[in-house]
N, C-alpha and C positions, 0 to 999 in steps of 0.2 A: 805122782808127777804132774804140775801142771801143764795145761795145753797151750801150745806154744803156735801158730801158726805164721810163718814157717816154721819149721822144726828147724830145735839149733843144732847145732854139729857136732856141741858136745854137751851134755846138763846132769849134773847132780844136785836134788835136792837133800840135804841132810834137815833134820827136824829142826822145829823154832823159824824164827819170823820177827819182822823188826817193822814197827809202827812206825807213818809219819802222821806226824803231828804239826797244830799249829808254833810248836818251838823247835822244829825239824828246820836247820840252818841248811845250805850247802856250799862245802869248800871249793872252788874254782882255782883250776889249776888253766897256767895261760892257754888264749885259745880255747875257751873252752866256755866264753860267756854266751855266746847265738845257743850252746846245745841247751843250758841251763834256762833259757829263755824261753826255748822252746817248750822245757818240762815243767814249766809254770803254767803256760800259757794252754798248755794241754791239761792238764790238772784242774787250773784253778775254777771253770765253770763247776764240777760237780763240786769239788774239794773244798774250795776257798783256802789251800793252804797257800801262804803267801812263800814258802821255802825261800825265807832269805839269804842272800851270800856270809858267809862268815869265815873267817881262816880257820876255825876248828870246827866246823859242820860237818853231823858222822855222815852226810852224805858226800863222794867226794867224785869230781867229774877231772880227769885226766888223761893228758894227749902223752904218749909215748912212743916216738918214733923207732927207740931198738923194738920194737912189737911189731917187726917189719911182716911176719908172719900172717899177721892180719888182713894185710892190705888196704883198701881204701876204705872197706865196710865192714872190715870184721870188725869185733868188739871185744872184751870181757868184762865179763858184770859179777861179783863177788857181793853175795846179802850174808850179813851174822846176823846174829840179835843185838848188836851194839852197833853196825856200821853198813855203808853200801858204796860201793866201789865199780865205779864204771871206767874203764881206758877200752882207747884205741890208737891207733897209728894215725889216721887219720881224721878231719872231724868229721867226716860224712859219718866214720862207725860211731860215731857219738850219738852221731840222730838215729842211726840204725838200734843202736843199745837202748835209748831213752823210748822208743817204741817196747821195747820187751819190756822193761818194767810196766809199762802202761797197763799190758796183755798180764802184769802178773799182779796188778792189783786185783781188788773185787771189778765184776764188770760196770760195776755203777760208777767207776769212777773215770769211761770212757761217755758217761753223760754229759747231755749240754746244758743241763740244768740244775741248783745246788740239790745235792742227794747229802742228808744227814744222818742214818742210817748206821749205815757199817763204819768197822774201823779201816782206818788204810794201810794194812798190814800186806808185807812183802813177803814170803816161805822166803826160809835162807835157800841159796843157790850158788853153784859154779859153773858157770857157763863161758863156755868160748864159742864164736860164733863165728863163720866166716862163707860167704855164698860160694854157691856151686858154677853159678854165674853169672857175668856185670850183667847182663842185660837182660831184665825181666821190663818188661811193657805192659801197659796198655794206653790202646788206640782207642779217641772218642770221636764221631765224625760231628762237625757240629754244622754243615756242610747243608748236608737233606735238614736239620732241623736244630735250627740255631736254638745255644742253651746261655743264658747268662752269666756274666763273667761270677756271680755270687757263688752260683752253681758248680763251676768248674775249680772253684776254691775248696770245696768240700769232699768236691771229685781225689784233688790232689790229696785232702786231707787223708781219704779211705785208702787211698794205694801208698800211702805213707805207714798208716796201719801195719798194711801188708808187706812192707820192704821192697814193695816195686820201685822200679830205680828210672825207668822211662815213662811221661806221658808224652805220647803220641796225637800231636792235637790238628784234627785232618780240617783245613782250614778255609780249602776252594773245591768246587763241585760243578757240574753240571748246575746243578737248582740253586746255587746260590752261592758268593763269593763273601767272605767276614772278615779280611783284614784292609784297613784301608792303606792306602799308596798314596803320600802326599802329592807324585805326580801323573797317577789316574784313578780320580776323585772319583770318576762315574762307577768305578769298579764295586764301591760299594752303593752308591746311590742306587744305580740303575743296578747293578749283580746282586746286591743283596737284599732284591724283593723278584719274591714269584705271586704270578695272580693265583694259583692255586693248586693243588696236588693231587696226582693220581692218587687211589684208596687203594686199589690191590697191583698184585704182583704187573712187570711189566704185560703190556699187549692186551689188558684187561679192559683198557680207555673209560675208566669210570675215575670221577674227580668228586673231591668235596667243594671245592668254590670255594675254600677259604685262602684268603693270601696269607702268605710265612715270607718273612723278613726277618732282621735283624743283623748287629755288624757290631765288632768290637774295637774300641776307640783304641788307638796307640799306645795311652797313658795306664787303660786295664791290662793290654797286655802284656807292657814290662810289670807292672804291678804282678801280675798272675806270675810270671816265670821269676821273681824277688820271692812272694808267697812260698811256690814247692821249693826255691833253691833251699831256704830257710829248713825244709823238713826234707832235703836230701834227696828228690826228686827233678829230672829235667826235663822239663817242656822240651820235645823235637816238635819242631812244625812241618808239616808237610801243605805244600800248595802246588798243587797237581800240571803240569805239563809231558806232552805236548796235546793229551787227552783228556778229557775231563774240564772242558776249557767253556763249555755253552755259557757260562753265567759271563766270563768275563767276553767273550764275544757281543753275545747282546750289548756290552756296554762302551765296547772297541770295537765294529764289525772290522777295521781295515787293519787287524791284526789274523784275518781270518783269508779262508783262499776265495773267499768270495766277499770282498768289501763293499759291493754294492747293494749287499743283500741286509734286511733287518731280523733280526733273531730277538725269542724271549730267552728268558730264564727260562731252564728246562723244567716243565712241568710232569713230565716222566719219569719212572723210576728206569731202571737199565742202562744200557752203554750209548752214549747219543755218537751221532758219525761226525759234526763236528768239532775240527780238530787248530790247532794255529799252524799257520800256515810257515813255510820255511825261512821267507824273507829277512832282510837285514832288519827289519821294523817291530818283526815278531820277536826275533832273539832279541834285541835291544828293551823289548819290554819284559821278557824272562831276567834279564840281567838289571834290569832297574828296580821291579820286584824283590828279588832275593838281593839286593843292596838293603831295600828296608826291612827286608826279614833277616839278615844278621846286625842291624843294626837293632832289634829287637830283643831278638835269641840269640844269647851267647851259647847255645847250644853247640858242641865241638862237630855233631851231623846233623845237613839240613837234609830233609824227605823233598824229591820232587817230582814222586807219582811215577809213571813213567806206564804205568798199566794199562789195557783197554783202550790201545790208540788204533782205530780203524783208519787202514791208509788209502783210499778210495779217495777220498779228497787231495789229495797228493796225486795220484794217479791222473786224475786227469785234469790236471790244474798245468800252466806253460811253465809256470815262477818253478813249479816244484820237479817240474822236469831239468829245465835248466842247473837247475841246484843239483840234480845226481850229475849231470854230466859234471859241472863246474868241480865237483868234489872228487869225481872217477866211483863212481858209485855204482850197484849192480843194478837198482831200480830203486822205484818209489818206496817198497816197503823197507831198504834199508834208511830211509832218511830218517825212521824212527831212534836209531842205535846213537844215529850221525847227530842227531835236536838233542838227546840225553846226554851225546860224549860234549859237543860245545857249551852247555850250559852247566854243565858237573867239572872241564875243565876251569870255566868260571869259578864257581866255590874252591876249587882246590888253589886257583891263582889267589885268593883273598885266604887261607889259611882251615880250611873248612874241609870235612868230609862228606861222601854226597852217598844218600841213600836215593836205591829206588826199590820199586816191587820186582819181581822176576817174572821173565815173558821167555817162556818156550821159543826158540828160533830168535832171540834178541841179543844177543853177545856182547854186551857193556863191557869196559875199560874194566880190570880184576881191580883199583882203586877204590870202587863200587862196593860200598857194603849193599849185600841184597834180602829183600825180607822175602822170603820163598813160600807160597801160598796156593797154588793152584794145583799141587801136586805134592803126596809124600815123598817121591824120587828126587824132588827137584833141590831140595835141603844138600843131599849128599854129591849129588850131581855138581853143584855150583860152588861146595868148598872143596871138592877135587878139581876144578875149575881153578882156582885159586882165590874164589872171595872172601872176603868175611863174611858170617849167612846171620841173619835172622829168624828161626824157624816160625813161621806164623801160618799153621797149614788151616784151610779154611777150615775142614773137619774134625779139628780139636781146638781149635783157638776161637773160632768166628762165634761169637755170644749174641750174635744177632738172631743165630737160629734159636728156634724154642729150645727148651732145658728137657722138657719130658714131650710125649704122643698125647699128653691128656688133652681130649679136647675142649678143655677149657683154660688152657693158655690163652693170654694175649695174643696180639698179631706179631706175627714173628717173620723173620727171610724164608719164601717157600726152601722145601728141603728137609731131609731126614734129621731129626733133633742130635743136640749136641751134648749128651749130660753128663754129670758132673763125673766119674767115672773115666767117660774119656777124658775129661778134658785130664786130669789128674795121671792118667795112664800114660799121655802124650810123652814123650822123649825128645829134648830138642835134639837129641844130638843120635845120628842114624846107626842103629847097630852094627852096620857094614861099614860104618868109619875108619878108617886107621886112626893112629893118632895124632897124623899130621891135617887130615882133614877135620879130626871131630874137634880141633885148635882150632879150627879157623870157625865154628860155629861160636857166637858171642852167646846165646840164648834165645828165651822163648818173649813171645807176646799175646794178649787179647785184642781183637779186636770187636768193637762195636761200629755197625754202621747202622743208621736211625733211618732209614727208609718207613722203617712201619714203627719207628720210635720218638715219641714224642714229648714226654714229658720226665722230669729227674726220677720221679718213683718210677717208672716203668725204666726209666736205664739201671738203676739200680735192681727192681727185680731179675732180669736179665742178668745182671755181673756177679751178682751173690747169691750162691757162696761158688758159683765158678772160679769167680778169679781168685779166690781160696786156694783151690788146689792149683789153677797155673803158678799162682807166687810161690807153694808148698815145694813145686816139684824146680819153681827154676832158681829158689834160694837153694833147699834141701838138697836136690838131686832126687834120684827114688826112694820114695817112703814106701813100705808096704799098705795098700788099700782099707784094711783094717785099721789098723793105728793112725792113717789118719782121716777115716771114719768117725773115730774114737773122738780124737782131738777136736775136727769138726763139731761133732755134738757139746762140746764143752765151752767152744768159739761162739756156738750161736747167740748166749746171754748177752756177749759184744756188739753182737750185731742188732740184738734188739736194743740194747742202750744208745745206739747210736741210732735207731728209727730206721733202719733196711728193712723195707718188705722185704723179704728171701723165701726163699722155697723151706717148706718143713721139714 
């Protein structure tokens, strides 16, 4: 049986295999030209086959909506030795399907480079394929350590590999802001440069002196979220309020409780206590922001942080007093719930759904999808609540942490290592569920946050082959550890074709 990662839902291989060739046509059935584009376009580096369209090409790509069964991503893929048959219900399964053949040719022909070699022979198969959940994620922060838009292209490519179905693209920080705002230009001029960056964990006060910058023009990133839409992927963007705001303060102080005051970019890692302040001036700039971020990202949810807001600043500020009475508020630390529900009732007035993170003692509008992270209880807790949940618990998700104890990893989030095991063990959905709550669970996510991550090989060795097993288990559902162990090992040649340092 070949390895399949994710495992499909259902596969038979019977013997024989069917070659493409440079005279291998492909029939296009309507709606069906972006997938066949796709599977040229991924082929043709190693291959050179040019699979041209023909009305009788034994390979054949069709949309069938009675295949209602499927849903938006199933697929089926039928290999003879004379023919290859992909349908789905929708075309997202189409890109989903043209991924598994990729995974079922030889692994040389996931190369970027022409491989002459092998033949491109497919085992015949029947497979029907359909996920366990929409929402399999990963989060890249590019935040602490801006990465190029080339970069983030290849990112999309590998979790296309894998049938993830969300990139989570974490966009403003503390250290630095990278989307610009046609109307606050400083945001990234002056937000997205630091003079230089602490080395270790917070509290540590040791810096390299080196400044990090960088910012992504308008044009890259509708380009970027056109790129994954193409391979069935969608950019969430997340830009962090009412916490996590130092970058774009230093470059608006008078969106801050203290406008007189000058601030950097945060050159520390940890949670900084500057936060935006309550005003009409401050929400007006959250609502002008997220005008150009859905005018960016057609994304149906936008992310806007909502974690890590120390209210101390609020507390003794007059504006932010005013603002509890003004609203009948019980104190300062409510005005965190009260910035999230005004600014989320925004998106939801423009047709949008609003994620935020989950905060213990925080009570968000149930409209709220929540990505639940600080706590295993907190998953189960917040879809008996009634939200829709995210499970992204730091302890099986967070790929920041090292992968093993050995101590010759890289530098990683201090913390007990996260390896591949758990990650693969993780369950988004809590065994104490009913089944009215483990419904309101959408799926799982990775995240990466790049505090002690700095360049694309070192984010890659981190996510691979972790995010193997998150995608295994939140397409599949539970695979047994073994089998896909098994499968893993058989995956690796893929991964070296594509140039991922990973773990042995």
């Amino acid at each position: 049986m070949p390895a399949l990662i994710p495992r499909p839902t259902t596969a038979a291989f019977p013997p024989g295999h069917f070659t493409l060739d440079h005279h291998t046509a492909v029939r296009l059935g309507a709606g069906t030209e972006p997938a066949a584009d796709l599977l040229r376009s991924l082929l043709a580096p190693a291959t050179g086959l040019p699979l041209r369209p023909s009305p009788d090409g034994p390979v054949t790509l069709a949309l069938d909506p009675t295949h209602g069964r499927l849903g938006d991503e199933g697929y089926a893929l039928t290999v003879t030795p004379d023919a290859v048959v992909l349908r789905a219900a929708h075309p997202t399964g189409l890109l989903r399907g043209i991924q598994t053949i990729r995974q079922l040719l030889p692994a040389q022909a996931l190369s970027g480079t022409p491989q002459t070699d092998p033949a491109w022979t497919l085992p015949c198969a029947d497979i029907i394929d359909v996920p366990h959940h929409p929402w399999r994620g990963a989060m890249l922060d590019v935040a602490r350590h801006f990465q190029p838009v080339s970069y983030l292209r290849r990112y999309v490519d590998l979790l296309a590999l894998h049938k993830i179905s969300v990139f989570h693209l974490h966009l403003t920080d503390d250290q630095g802001w990278r989307m610009p705002v046609a109307a606050y230009p400083k945001l990234t001029e002056i937000g997205g440069h630091r003079a230089e960056t602490q080395r270790g964990p917070a509290g540590t006060g040791s810096y390299d002196g080196t400044p990090h910058g960088g910012s992504y023009t308008r044009s890259e990133l509708a380009d970027l979220v056109r790129y994954a839409a193409d391979r069935g992927v969608t950019v969430l963007p997340e830009l962090e309020m009412p916490g996590h705001v130092r970058a774009a303060l230093a470059a608006y102080p008078a969106l801050g409780n203290h406008p007189e005051r000058t601030l950097d970019v945060w050159t520390r890692w940890g949670v900084c206590d500057t936060v935006l302040g309550v005003h009409d001036e401050a929400l007006d700039f959250c609502r002008t922001v997220l005008d150009e971020v859905m005018d960016v990202f057609p994304s149906p949810y936008i992310h806007i942080g909502g974690e890590e807001c120390p209210t101390a600043e609020w507390t003794h500020s007059a504006t932010a007093r005013q603002r509890v009475a003004a609203e009948g508020l019980v104190n300062a630390q409510a005005l965190h719930g009260w910035f999230l529900g005004e600014i989320g009732d925004f998106l939801v007035r423009n047709g949008r759904r609003r994620v935020a993170w989950s905060e213990p003692g925080a009570e968000l509008p149930l409209d709220f999808t929540v990505m639940t992270w600080r706590d295993a209880a907190h998953t189960l807790a917040a879809a008996r609540r009634g939200h829709p949940v995210v499970n992204a618990y730091h302890r099986a998700t967070y790929l920041d942490y090292a992968r093993s104890d050995d101590p010759h990893e890289p530098p990683a989030q201090p913390g007990a290592a996260v390896d591949l095991r758990t990650v693969h063990a993780h369950d988004p959905v809590p065994a104490e569920a009913d089944a009215e709550a483990a419904g309101r669970v959408l799926g799982t996510q990775a995240q990466l946050w790049t505090e002690f991550v700095t360049t694309p090989a070192h984010i890659e060795y981190l996510t691979y082959p972790r995010l193997c097993a998150l995608a295994d288990r939140g397409w599949s559902g539970p695979t047994d550890w073994t089998d896909f162990e098994s499968r893993l090992g058989d995956h690796t040649p893929r991964l070296d074709a594509l140039g991922i340092p990973h773990h042995p």
